[in-house]
N, C-alpha and C positions, 0 to 999 in steps of 0.2 A: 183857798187858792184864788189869786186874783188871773184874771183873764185879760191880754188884750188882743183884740182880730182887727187887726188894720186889712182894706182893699185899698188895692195900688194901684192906680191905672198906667196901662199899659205904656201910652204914651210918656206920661209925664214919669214915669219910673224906669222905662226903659227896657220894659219886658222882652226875652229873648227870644219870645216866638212872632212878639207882633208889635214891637216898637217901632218906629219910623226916625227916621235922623233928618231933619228938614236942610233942605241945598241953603235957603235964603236964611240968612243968618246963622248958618253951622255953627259958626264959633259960640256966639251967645246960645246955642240951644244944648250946644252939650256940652258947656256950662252948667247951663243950669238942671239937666237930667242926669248930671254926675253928681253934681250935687244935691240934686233930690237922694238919689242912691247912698252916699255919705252921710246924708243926714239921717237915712231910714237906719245902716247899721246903726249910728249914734243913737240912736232913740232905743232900737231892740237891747242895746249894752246897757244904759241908763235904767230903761223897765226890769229888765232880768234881774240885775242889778239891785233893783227895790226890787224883789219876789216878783214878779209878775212874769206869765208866762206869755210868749209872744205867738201868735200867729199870722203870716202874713200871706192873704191870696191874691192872686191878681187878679184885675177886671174882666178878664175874659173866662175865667174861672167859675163867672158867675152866669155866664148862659148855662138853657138848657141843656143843651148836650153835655155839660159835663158835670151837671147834679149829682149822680151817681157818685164820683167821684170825687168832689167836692163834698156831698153829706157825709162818705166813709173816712175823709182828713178830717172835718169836725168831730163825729164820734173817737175817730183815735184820738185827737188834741184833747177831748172832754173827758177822755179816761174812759169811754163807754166803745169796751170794745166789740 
């Protein structure tokens, strides 16, 4: 089975806990962080699509504090439960 684990940063994907929407240039910024998100489904469809199983964490996902729970979403994704 192929694997792929994409990290999404917050900002530029628009994560719901800790994205930011910037006042100067609104327009063009969610723009292009809705578009980053449209293109993220588009890619998870396309991989699935060819076998490939997606995982996708976000960058805040990746501090300490949430190791715990971040290594037990890897082992479930890895089948090692």
């Amino acid at each position: 089975t192929r694997l792929a684990v994409m990290v999404d940063g917050c900002f530029w994907h628009g994560c719901p806990k800790h994205a930011t929407w910037p006042k100067q240039h609104a327009a063009f910024w969610r723009k292009k962080i809705l578009g980053n998100r449209r293109r993220d489904r588009e890619v998870n469809r396309l991989l699935r699509r060819a076998g490939w199983r997606v995982l996708r964490i976000w960058e805040h996902e990746l501090a300490r504090p949430h190791e715990p729970q971040l290594f037990r979403r890897l082992k479930r994704f890895l089948g090692e439960r």
